[in-house]
Biopython code that builds the backbone (N, CA, C, O; Angstrom):
import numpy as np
from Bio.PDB.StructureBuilder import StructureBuilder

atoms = [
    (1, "UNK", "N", (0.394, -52.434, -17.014)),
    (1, "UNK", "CA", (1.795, -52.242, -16.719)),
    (1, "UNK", "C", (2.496, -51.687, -17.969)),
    (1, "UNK", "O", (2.213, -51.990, -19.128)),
    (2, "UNK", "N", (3.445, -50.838, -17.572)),
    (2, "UNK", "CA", (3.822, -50.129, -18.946)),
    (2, "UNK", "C", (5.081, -50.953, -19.311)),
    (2, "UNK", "O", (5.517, -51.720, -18.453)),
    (3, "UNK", "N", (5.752, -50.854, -20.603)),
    (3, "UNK", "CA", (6.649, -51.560, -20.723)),
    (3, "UNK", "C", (7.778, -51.126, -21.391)),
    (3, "UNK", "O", (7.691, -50.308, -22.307)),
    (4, "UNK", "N", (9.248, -51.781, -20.876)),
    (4, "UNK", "CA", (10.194, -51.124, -20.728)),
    (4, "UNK", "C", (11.028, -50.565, -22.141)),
    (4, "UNK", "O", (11.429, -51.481, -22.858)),
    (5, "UNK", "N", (11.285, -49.382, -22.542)),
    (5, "UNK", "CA", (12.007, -48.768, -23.555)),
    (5, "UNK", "C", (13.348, -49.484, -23.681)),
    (5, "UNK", "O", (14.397, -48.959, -23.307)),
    (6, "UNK", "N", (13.273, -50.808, -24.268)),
    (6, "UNK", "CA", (14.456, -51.557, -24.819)),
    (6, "UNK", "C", (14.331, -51.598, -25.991)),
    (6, "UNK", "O", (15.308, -51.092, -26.542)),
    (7, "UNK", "N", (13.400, -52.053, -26.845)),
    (7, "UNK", "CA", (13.099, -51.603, -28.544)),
    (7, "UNK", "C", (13.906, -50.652, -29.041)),
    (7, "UNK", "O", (14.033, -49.916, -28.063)),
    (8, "UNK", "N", (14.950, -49.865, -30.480)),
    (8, "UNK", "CA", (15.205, -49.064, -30.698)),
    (8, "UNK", "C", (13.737, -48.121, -31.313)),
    (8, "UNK", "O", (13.466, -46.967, -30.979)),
    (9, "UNK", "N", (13.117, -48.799, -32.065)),
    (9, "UNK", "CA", (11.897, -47.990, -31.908)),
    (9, "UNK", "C", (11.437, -47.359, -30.863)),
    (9, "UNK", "O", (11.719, -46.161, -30.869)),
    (10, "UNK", "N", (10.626, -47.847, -29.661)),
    (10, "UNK", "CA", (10.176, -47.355, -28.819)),
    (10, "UNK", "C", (11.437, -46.242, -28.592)),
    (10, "UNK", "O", (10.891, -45.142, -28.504)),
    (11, "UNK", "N", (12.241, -46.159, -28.522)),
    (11, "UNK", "CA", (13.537, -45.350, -27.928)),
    (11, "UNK", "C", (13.111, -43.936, -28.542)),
    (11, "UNK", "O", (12.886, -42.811, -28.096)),
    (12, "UNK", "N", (13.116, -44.767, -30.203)),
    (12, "UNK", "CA", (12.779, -42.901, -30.839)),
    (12, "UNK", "C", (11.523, -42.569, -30.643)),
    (12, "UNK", "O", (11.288, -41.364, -30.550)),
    (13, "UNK", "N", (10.296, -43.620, -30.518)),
    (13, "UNK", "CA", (9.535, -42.497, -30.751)),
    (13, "UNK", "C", (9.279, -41.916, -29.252)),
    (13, "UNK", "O", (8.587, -40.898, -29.255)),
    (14, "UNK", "N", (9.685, -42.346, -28.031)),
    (14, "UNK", "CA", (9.984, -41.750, -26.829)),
    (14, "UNK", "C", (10.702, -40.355, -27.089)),
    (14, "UNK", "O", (10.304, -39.200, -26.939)),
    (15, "UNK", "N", (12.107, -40.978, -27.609)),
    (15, "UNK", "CA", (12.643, -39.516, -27.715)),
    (15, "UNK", "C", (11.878, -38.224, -28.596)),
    (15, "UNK", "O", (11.846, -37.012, -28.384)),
    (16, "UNK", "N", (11.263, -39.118, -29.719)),
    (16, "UNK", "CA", (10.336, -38.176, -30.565)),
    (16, "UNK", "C", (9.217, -37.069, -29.153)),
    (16, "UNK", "O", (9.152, -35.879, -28.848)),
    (17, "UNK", "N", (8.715, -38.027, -28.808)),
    (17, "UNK", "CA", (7.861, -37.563, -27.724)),
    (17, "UNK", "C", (8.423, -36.469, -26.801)),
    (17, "UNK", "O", (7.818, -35.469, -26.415)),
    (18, "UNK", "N", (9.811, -36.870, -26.488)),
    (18, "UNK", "CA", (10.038, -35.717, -25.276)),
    (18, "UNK", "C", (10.664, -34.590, -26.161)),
    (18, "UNK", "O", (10.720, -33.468, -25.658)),
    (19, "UNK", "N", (11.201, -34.800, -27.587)),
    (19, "UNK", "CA", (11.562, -33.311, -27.742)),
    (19, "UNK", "C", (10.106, -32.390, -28.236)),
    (19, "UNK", "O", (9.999, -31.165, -28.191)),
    (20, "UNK", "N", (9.034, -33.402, -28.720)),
    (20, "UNK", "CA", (8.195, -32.740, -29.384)),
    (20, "UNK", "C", (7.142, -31.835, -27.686)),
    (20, "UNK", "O", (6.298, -30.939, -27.656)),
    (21, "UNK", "N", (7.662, -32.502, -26.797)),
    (21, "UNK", "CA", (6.996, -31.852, -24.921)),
    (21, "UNK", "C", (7.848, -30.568, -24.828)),
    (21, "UNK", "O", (7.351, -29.465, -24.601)),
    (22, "UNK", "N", (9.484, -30.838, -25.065)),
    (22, "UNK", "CA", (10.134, -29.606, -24.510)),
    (22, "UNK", "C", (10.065, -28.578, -25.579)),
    (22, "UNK", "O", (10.517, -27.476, -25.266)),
    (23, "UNK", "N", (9.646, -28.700, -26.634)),
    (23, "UNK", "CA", (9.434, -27.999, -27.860)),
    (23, "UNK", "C", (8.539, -27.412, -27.105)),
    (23, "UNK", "O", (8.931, -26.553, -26.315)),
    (24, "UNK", "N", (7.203, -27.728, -27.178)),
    (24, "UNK", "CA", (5.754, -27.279, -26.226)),
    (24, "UNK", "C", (5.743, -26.082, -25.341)),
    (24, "UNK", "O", (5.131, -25.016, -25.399)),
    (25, "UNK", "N", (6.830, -26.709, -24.288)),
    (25, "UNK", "CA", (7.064, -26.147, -23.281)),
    (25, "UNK", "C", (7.959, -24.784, -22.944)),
    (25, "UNK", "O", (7.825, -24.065, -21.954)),
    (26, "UNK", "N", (8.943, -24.618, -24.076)),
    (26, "UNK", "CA", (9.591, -23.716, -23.988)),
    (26, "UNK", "C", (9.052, -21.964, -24.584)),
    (26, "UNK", "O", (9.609, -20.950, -24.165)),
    (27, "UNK", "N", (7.938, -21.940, -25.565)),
    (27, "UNK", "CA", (7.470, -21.056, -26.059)),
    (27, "UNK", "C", (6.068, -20.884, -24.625)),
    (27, "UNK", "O", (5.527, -19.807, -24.374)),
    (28, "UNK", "N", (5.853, -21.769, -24.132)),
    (28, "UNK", "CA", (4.643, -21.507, -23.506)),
    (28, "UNK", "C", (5.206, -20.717, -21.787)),
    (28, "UNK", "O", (4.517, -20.065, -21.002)),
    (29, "UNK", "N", (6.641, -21.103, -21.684)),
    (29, "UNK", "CA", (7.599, -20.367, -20.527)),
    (29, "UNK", "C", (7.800, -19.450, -21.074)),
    (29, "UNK", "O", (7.680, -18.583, -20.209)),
    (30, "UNK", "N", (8.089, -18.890, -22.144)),
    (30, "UNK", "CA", (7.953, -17.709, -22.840)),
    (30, "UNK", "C", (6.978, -16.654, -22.841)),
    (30, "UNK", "O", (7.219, -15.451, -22.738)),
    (31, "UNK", "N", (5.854, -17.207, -22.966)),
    (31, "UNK", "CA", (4.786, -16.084, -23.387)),
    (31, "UNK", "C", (4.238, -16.181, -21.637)),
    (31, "UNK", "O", (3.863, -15.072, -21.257)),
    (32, "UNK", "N", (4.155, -17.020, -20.798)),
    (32, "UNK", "CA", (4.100, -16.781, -19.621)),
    (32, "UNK", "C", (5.186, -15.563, -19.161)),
    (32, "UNK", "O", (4.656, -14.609, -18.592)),
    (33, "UNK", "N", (5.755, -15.540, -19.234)),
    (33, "UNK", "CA", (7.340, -14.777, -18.408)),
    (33, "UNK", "C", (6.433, -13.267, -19.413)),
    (33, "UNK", "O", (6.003, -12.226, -18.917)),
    (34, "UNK", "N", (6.412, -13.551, -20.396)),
    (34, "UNK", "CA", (6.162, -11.982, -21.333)),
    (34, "UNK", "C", (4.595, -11.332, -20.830)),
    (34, "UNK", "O", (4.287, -10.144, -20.921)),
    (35, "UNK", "N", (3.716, -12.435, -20.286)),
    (35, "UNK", "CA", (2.194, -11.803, -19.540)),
    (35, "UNK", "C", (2.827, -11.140, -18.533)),
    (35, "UNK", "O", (2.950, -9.915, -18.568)),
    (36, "UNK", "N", (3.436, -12.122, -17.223)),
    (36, "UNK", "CA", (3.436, -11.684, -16.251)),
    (36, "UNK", "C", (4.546, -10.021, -16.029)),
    (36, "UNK", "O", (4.419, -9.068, -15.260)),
    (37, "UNK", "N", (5.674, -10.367, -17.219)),
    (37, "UNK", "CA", (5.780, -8.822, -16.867)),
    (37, "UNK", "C", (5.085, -7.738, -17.820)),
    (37, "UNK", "O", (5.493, -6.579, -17.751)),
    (38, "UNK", "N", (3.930, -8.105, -18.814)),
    (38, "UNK", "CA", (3.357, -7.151, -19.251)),
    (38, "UNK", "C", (1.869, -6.649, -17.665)),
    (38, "UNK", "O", (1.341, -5.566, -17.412)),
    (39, "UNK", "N", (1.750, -7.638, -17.186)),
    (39, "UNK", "CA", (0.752, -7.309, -16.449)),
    (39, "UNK", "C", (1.487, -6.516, -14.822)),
    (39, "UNK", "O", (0.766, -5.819, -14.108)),
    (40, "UNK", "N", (2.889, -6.774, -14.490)),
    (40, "UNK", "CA", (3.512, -6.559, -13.392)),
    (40, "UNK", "C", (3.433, -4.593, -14.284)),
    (40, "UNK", "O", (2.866, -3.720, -13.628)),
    (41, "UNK", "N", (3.898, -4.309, -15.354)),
    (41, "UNK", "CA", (4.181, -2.957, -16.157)),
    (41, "UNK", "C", (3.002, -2.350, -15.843)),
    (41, "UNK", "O", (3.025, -1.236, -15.318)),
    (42, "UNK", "N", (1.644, -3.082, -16.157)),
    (42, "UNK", "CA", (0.126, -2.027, -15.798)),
    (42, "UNK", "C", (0.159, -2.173, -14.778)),
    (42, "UNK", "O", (-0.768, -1.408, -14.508)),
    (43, "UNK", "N", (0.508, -2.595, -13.716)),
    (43, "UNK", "CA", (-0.044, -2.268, -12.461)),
    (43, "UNK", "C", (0.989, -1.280, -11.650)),
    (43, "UNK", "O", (0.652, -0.593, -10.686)),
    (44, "UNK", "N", (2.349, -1.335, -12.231)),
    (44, "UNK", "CA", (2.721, 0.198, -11.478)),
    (44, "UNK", "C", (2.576, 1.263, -12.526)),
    (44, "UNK", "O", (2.911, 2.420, -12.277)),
    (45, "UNK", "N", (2.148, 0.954, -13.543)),
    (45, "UNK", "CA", (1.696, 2.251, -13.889)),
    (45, "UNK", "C", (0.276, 3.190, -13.479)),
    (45, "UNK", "O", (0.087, 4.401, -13.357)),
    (46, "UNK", "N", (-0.715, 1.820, -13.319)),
    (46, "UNK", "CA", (-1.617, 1.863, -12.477)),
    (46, "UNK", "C", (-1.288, 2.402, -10.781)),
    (46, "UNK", "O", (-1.944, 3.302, -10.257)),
    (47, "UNK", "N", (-0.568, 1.932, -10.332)),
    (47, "UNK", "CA", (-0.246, 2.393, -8.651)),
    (47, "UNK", "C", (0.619, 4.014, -8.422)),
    (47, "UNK", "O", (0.943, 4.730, -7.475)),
    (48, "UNK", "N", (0.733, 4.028, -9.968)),
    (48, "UNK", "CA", (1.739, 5.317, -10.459)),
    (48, "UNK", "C", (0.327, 6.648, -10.129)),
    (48, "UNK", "O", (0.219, 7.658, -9.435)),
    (49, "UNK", "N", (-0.562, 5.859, -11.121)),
    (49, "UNK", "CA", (-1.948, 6.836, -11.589)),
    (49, "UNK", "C", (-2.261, 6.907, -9.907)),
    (49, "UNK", "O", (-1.934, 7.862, -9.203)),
    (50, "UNK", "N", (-2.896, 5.806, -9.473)),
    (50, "UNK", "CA", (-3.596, 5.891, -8.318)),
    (50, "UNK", "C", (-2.795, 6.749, -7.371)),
    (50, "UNK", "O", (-3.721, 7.412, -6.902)),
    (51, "UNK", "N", (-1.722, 7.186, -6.774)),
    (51, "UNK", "CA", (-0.716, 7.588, -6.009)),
    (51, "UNK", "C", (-0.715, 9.121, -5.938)),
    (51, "UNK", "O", (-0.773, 9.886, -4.975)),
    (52, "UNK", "N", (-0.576, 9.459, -8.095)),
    (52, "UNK", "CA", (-0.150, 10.694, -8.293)),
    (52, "UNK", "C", (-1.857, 11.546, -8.281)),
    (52, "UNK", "O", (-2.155, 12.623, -7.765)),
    (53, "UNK", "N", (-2.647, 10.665, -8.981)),
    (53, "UNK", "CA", (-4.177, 11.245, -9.298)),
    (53, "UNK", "C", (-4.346, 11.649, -7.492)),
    (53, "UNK", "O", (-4.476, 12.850, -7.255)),
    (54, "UNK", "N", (-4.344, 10.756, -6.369)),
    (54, "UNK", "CA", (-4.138, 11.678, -4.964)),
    (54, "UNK", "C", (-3.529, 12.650, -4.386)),
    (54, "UNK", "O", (-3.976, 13.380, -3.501)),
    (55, "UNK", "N", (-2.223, 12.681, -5.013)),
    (55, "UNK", "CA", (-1.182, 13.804, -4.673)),
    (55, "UNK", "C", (-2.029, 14.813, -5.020)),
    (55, "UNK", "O", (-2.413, 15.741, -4.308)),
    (56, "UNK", "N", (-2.353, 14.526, -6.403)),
    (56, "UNK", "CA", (-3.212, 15.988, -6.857)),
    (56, "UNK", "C", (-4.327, 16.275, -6.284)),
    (56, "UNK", "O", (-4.321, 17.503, -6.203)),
    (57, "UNK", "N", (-5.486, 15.796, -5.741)),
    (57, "UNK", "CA", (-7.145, 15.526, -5.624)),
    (57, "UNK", "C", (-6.574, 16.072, -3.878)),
    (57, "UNK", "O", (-6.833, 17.250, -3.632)),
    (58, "UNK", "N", (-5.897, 15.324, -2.822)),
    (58, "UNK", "CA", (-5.787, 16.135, -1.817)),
    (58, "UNK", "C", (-4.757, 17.310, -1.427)),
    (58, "UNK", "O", (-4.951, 18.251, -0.658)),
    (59, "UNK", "N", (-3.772, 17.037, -2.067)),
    (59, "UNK", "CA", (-2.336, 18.360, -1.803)),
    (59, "UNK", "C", (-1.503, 17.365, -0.797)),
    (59, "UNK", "O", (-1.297, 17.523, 0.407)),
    (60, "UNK", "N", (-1.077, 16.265, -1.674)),
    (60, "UNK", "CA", (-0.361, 15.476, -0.543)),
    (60, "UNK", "C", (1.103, 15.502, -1.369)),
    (60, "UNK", "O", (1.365, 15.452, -2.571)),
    (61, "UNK", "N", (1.827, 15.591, -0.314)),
    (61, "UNK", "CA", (3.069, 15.611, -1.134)),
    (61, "UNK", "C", (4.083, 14.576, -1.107)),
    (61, "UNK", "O", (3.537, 13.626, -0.547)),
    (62, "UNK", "N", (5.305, 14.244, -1.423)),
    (62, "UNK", "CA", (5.676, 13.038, -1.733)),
    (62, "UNK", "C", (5.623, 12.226, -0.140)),
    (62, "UNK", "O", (5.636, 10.995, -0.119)),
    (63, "UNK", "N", (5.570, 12.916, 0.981)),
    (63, "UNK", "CA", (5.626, 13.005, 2.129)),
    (63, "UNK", "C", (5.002, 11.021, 2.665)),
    (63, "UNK", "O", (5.449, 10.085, 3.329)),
    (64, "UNK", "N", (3.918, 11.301, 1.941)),
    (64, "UNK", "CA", (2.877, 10.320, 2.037)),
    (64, "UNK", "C", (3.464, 8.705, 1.452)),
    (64, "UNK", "O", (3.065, 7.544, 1.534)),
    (65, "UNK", "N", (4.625, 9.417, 0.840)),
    (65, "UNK", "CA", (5.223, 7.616, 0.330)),
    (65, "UNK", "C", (5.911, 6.884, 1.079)),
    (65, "UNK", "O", (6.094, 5.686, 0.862)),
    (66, "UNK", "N", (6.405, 7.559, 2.116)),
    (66, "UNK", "CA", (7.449, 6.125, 3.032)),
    (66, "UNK", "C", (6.149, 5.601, 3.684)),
    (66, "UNK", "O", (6.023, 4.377, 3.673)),
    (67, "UNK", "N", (5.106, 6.371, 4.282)),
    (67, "UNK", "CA", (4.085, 5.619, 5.239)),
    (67, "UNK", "C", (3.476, 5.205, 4.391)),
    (67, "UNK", "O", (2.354, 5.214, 4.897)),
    (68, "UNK", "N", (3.294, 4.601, 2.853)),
    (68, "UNK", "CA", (2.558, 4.441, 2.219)),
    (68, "UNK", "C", (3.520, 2.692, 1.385)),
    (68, "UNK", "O", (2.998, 1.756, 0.780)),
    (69, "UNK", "N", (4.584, 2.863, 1.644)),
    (69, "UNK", "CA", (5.680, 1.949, 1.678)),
    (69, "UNK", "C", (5.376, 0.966, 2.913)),
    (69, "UNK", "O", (5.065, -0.223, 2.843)),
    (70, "UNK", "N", (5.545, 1.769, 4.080)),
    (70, "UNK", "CA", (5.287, 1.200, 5.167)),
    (70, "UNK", "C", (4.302, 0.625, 5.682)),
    (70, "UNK", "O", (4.586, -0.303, 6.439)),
    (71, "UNK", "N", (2.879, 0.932, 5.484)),
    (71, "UNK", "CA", (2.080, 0.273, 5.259)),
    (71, "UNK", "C", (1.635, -0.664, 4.597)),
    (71, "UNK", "O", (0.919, -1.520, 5.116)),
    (72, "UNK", "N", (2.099, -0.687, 2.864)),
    (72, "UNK", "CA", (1.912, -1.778, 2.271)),
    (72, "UNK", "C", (2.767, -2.962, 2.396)),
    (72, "UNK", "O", (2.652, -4.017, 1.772)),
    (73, "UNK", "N", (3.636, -2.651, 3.280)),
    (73, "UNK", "CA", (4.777, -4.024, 3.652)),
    (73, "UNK", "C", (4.055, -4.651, 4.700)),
    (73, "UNK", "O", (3.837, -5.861, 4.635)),
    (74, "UNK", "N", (3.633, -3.926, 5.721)),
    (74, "UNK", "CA", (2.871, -4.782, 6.733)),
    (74, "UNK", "C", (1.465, -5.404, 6.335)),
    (74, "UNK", "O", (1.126, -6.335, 7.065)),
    (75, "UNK", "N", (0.571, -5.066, 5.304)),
    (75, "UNK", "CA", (-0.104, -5.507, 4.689)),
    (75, "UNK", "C", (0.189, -6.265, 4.468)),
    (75, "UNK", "O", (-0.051, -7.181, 5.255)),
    (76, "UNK", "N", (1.140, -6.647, 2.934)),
    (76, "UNK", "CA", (1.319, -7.435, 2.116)),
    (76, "UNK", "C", (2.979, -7.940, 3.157)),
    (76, "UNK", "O", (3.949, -7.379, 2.648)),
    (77, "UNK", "N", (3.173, -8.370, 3.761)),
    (77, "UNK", "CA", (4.491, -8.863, 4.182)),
    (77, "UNK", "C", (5.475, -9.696, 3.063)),
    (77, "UNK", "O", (6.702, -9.634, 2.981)),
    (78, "UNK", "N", (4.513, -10.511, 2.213)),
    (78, "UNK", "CA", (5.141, -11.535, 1.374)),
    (78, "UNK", "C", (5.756, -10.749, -0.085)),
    (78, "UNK", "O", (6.620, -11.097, -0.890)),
    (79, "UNK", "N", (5.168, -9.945, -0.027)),
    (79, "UNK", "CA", (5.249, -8.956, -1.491)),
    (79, "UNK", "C", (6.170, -7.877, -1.726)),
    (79, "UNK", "O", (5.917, -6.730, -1.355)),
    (80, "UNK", "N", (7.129, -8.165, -2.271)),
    (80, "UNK", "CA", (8.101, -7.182, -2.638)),
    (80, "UNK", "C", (7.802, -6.038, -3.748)),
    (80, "UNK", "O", (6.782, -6.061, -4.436)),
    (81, "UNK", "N", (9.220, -4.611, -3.893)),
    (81, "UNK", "CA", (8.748, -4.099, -4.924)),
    (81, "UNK", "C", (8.132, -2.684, -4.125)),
    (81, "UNK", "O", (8.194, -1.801, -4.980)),
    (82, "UNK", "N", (7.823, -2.365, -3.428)),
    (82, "UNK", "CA", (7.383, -1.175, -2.908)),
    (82, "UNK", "C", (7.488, -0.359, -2.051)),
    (82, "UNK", "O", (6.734, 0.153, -1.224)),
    (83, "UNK", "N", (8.681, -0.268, -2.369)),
    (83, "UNK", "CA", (9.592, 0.269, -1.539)),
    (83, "UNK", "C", (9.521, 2.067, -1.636)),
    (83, "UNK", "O", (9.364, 2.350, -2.823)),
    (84, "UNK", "N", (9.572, 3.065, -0.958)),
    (84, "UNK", "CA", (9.545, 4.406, -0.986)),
    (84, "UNK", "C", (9.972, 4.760, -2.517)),
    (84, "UNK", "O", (9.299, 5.449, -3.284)),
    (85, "UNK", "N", (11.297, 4.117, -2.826)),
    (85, "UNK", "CA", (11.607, 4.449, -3.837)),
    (85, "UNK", "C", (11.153, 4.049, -5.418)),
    (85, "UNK", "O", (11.154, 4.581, -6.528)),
    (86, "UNK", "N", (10.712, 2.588, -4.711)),
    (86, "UNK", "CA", (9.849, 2.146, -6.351)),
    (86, "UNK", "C", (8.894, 2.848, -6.274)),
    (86, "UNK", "O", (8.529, 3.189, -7.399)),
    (87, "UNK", "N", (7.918, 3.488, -5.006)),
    (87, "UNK", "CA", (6.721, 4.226, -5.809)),
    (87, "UNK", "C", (7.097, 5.270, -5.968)),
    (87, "UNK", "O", (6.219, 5.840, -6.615)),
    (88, "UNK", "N", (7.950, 5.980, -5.769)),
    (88, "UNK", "CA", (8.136, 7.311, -6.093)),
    (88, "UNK", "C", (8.534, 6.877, -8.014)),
    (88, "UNK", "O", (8.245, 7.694, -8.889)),
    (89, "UNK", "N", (9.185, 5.548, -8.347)),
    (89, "UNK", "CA", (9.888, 5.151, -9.414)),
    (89, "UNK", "C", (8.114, 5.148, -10.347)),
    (89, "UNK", "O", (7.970, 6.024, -11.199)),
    (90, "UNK", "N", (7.005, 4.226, -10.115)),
    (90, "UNK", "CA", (6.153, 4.076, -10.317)),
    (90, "UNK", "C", (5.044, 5.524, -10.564)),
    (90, "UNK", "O", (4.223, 5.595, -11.479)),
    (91, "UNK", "N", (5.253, 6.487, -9.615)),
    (91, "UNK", "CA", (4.829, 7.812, -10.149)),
    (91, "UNK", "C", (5.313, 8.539, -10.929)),
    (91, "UNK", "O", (4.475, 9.323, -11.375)),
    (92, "UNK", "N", (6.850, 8.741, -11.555)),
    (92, "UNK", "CA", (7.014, 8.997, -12.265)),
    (92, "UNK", "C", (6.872, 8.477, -13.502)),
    (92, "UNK", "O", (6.932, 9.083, -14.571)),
    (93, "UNK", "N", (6.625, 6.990, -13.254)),
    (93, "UNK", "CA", (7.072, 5.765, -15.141)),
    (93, "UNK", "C", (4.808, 6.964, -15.487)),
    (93, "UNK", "O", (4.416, 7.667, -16.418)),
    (94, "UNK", "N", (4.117, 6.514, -14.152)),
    (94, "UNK", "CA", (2.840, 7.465, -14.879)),
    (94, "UNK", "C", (3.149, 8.442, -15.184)),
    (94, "UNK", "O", (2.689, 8.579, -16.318)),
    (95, "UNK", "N", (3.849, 9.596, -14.820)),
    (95, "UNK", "CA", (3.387, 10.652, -15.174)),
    (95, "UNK", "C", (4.492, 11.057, -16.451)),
    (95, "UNK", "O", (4.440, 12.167, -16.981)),
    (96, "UNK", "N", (5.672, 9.819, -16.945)),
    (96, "UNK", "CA", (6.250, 9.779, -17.993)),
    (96, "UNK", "C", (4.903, 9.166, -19.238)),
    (96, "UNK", "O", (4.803, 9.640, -20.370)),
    (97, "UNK", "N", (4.419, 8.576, -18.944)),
    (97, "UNK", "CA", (3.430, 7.954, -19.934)),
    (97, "UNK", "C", (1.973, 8.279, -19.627)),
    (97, "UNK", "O", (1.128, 7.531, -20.120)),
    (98, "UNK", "N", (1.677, 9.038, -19.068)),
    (98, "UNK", "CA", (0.082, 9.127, -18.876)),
    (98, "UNK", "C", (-0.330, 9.260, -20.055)),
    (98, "UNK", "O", (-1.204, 8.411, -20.229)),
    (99, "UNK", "N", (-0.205, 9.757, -20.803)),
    (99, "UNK", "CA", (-1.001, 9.501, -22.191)),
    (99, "UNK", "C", (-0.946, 8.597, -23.332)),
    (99, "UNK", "O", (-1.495, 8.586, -24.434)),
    (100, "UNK", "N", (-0.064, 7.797, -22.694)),
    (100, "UNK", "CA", (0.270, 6.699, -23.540)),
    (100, "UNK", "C", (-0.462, 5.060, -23.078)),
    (100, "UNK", "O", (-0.090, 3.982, -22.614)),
    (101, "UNK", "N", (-1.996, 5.879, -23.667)),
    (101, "UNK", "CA", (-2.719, 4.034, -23.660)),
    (101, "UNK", "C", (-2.413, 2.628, -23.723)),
    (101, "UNK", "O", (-2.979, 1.806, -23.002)),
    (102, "UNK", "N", (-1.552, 2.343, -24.548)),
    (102, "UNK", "CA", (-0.888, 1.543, -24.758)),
    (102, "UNK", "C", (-0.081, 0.739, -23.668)),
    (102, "UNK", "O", (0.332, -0.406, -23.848)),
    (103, "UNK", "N", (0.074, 1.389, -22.653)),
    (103, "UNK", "CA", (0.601, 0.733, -21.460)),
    (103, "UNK", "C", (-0.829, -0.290, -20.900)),
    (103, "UNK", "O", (-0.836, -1.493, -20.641)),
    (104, "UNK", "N", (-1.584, 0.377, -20.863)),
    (104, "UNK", "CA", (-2.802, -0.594, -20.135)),
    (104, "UNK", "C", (-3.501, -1.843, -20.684)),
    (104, "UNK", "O", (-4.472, -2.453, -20.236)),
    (105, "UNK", "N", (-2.503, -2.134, -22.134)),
    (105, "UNK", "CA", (-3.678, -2.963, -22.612)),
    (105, "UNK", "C", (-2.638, -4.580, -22.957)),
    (105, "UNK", "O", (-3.194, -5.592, -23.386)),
]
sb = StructureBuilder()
sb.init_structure("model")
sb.init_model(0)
sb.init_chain("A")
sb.init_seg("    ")
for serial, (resi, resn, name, xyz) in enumerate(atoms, 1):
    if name == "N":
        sb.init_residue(resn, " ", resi, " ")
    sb.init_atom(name, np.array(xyz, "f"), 0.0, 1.0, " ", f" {name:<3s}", serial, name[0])
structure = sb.get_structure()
C-alpha cells in the first residue's frame, strides 16, 4: 500500500519527481512533433517525385490529379492532405527541390 504525501519531505521529493517527468517529457514532445513533420516533408516530396517522374515517363498531364485525389480519398478515407490541390502543391515543392538531397534524409 502506498502511503500518503503528508510529510513535507515526501511533498518535495514528489514534487522533485514530477518536475524532473515534465522536464522529460517536454523535449521528447518536441523532437516527436519535429520527426513527424520532418518525415510528413519526405513523403510529399516523395509523392511530388512519384506523380511528376509519371507525368513525364507517360505524357500525362495535370489532368490525372483530381482522379488521383479522388481515388486516394476513397482509399484512404481517414487520411487527409490530398487534395487536387496539395498534389499539384507537392509536385511542385519536387520539382522546386529535386536536387536538393537533403530533403530525404
Amino acid at each position: 500500500m502506498t502511503k500518503p504525501l503528508t510529510k513535507k519531505s515526501n511533498l518535495a521529493h514528489y514534487s522533485q519527481l514530477l518536475d524532473e517527468i515534465k522536464n522529460r517529457i517536454r523535449p521528447g514532445q518536441t523532437r516527436a512533433m519535429w520527426a513527424a513533420n520532418s518525415e510528413m516533408i519526405a513523403t510529399y516530396w516523395d509523392v511530388g517525385q512519384m506523380i511528376s517522374k509519371r507525368q513525364e515517363r507517360e505524357g500525362w498531364g495535370s489532368g490525372v490529379l483530381p482522379r488521383l485525389a479522388k481515388d486516394l480519398h476513397n482509399g484512404l478515407p481517414k487520411v487527409k492532405g490530398f487534395s487536387v490541390r496539395n498534389l499539384s502543391f507537392m509536385v511542385q515543392f519536387y520539382k522546386e527541390y529535386q536536387q536538393d538531397s537533403s530533403i530525404m534524409l
